[in-house]
Each structure stands twice: as C-alpha cells, then as structure tokens.
Backbone as CSV, one residue per row, in Angstrom:
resi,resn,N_x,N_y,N_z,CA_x,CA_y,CA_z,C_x,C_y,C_z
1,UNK,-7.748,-9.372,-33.086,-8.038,-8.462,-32.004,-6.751,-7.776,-31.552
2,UNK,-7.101,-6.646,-31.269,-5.796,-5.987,-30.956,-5.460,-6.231,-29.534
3,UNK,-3.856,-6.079,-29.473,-3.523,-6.284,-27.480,-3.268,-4.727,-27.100
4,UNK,-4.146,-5.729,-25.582,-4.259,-4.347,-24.357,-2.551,-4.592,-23.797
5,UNK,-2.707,-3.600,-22.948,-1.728,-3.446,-22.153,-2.758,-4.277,-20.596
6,UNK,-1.639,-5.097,-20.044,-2.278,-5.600,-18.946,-2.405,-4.195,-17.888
7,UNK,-3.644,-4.510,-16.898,-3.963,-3.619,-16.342,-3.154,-3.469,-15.238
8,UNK,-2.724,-2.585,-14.877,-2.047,-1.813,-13.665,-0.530,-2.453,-13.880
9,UNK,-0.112,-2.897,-14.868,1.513,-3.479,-15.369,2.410,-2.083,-15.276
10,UNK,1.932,-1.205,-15.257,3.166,-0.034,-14.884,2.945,0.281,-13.219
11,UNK,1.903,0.299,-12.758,1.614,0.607,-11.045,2.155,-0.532,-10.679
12,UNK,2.613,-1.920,-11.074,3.073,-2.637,-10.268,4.557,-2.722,-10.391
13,UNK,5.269,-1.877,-11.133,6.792,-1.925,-11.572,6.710,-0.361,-10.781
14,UNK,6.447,0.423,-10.602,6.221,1.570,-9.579,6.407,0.879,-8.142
15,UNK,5.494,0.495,-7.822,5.140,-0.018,-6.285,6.376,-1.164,-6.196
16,UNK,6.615,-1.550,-7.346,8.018,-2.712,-6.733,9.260,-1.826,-6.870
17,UNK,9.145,-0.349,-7.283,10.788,0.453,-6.802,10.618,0.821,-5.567
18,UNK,9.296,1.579,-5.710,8.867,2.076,-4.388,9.312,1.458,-3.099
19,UNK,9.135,0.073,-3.405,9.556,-1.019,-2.190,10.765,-1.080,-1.728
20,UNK,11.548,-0.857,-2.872,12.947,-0.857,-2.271,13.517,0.643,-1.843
21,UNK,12.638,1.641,-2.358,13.273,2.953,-1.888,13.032,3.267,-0.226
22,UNK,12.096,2.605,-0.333,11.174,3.401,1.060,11.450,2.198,2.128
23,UNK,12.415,1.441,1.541,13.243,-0.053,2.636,13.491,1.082,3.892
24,UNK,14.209,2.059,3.759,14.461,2.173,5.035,13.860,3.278,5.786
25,UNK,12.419,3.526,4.970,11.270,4.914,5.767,10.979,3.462,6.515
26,UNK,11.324,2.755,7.588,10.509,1.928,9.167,9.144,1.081,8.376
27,UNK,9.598,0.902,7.168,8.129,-0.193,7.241,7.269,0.217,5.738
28,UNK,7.787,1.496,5.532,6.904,1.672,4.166,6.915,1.190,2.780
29,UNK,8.023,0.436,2.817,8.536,-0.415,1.934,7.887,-1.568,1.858
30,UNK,7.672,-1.877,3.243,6.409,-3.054,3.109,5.406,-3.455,2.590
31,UNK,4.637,-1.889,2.924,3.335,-1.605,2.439,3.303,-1.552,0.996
32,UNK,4.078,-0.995,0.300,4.402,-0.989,-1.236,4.876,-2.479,-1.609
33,UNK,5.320,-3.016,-1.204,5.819,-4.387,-1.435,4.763,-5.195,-1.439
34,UNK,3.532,-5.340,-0.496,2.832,-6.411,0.023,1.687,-5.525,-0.958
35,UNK,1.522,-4.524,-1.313,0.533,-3.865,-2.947,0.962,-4.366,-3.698
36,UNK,2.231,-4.293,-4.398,2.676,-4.913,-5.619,2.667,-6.166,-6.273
37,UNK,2.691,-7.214,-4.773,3.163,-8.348,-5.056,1.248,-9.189,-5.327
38,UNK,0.432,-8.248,-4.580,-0.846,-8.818,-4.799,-1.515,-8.369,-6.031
39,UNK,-0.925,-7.232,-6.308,-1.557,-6.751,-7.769,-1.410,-7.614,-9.018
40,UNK,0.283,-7.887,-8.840,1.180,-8.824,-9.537,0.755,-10.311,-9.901
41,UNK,-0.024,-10.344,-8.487,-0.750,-11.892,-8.774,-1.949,-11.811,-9.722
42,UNK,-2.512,-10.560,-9.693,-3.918,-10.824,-9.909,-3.720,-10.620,-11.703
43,UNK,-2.796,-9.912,-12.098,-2.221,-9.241,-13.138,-1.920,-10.873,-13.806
44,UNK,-1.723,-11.362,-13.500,-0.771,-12.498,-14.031,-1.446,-13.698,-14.324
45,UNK,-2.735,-13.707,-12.836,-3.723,-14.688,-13.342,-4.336,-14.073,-14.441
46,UNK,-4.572,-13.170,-14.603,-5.371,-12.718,-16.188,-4.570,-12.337,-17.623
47,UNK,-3.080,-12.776,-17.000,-2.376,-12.924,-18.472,-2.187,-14.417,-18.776
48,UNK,-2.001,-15.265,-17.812,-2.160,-16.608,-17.981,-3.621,-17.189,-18.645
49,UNK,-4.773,-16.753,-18.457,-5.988,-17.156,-18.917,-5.507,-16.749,-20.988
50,UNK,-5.598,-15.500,-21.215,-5.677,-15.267,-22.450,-3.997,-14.460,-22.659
51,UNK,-2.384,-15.023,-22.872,-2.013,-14.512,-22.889,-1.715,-13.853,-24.414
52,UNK,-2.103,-13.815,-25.552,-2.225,-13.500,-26.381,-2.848,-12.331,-26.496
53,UNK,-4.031,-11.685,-25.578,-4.572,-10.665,-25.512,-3.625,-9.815,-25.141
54,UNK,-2.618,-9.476,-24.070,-1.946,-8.798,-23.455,-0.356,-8.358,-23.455
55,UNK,0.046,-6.846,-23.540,1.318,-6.882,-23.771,1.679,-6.219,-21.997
56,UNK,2.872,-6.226,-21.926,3.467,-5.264,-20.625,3.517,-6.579,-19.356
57,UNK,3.675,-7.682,-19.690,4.123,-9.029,-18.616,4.842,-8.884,-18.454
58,UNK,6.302,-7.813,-18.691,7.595,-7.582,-18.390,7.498,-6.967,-17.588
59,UNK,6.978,-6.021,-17.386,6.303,-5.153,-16.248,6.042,-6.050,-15.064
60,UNK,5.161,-6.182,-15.451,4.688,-7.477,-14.379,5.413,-8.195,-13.157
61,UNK,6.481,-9.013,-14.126,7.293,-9.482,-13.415,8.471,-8.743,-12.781
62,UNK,8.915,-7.913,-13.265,10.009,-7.369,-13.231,9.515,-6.290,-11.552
63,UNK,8.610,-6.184,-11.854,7.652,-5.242,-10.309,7.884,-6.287,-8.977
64,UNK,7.241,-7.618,-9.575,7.440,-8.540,-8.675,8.079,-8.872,-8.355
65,UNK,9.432,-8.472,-8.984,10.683,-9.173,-8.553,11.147,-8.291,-7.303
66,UNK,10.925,-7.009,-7.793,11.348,-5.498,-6.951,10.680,-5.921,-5.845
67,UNK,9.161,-6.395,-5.867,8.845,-5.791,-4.716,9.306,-7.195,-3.160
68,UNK,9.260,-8.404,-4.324,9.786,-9.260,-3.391,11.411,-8.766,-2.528
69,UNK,11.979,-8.405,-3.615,13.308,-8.012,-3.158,13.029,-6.668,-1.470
70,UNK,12.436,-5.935,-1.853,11.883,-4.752,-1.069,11.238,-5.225,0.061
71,UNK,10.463,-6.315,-0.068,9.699,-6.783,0.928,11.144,-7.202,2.015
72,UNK,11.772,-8.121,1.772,13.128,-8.874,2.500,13.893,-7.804,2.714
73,UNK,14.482,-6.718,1.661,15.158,-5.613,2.876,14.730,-4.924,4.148
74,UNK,13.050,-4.291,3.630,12.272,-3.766,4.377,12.277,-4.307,5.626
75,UNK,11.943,-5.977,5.541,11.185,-6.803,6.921,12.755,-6.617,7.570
76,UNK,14.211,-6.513,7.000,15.491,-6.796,7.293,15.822,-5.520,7.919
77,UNK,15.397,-4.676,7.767,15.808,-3.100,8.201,14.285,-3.012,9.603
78,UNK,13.583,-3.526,9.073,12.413,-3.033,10.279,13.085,-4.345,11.878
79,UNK,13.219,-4.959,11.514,13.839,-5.964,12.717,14.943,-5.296,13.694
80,UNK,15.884,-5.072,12.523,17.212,-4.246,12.867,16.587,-2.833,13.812
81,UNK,16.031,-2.215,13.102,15.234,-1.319,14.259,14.681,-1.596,15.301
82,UNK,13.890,-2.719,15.533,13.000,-3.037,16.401,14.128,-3.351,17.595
83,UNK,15.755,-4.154,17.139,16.324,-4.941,17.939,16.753,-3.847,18.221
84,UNK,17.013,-3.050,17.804,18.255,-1.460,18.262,16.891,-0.926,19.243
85,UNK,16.016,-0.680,19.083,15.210,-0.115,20.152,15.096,-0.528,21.319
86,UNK,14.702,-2.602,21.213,15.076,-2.912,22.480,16.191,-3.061,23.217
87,UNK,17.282,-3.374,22.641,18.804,-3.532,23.392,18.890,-2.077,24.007
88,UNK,19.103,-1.069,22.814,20.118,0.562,23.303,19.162,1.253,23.791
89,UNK,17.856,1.363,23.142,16.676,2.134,23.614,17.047,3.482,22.879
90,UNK,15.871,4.005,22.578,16.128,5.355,21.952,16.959,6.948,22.596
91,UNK,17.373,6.442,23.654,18.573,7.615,24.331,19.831,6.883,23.911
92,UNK,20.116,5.722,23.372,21.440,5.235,22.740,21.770,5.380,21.645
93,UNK,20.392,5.290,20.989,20.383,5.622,19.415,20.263,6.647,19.334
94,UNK,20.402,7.995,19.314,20.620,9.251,19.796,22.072,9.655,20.297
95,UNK,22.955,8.851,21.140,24.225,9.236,21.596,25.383,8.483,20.398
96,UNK,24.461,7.266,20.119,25.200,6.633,18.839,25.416,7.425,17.585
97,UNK,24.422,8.542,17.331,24.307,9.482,15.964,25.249,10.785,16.220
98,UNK,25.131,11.192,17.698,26.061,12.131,17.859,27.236,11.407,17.601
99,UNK,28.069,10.595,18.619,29.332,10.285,18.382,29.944,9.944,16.799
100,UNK,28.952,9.384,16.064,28.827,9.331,15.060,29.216,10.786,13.983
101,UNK,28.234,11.552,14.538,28.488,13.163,13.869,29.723,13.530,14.591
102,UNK,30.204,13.474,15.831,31.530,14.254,16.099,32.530,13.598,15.194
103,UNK,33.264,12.081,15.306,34.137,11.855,14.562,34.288,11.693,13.184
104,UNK,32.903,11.940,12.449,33.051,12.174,11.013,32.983,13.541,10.500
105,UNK,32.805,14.413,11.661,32.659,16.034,10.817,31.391,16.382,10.602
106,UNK,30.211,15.970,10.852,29.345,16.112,10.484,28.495,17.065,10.319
C-alpha cells in the first residue's frame, strides 16, 4: 500500500511558526499555538496506530515543537503586558515610547 502524507502535517508546522511570529501581536500567538499543538496530538495519535501508512511525522513534530515554544513566549509577552498596564497604565506606556523615540532619533 502506498503512504499518505499525514493529514494536516504541513498546517501544523505553519500554525507552530505562526506561534512564534505573532508572540508579540497580545495573544495571537496563543491562539495559533493552542491549534497546533491539538492538531499535533490528533495527527500523531493516527501515526502511532498505523505508522507505516504515513509519511510527513517530521512535520508533525517539528510544528509541535514551534508551537510549544510560541505558546511560552506568547503567555511570556502577554503577562509582561498585562503587568505594564497595571503598574504604568496606558498614559506611561505612551510617555515611555516617546522618550524612547526622542533619545534614539526616531
């Protein structure tokens, strides 16, 4: 019998870059992360049953690795925001970007 390509093994190596690109769009990295990593599972229980049927498990994992990684920057950058909102409040984070733009030239 000939081998398939496991199903959605390239959408889940997508959704695990995705995860780390979009670490610092406030959270969207998440959402791509917490897709990937469930696809990844489901992908994996059905290469474990027959893995002889299936090529692209490199995929697979390699997504999962991304998106775990993506997930931990993401949740690491969304905190960091959350704490900068409550300490400075968003009129600090605002005077912080100017001063920021005056002494670098911006």
């Amino acid at each position: 019998m000939e081998k398939q390509t496991l199903p959605n093994s390239t959408l889940i190596l997508v959704f695990g870059i995705l995860s780390i690109v979009g670490c610092c769009c406030y959270g969207f990295g998440i959402i791509f992360a917490i897709i990937a990593i469930i696809m990844a599972k489901k992908a994996t229980a059905l290469y474990n049953e027959n893995p002889e049927l299936y090529t692209g498990y490199q995929n697979v994992k390699t997504g999962k690795i991304l998106a775990i990684i993506g997930l931990i920057v993401s949740a690491l950058y969304l905190a960091y925001v959350i704490f900068m909102f409550a300490t400075v409040g968003y009129d600090g984070i605002l005077e912080m970007q100017e001063e920021i733009m005056k002494n670098y030239g911006g």
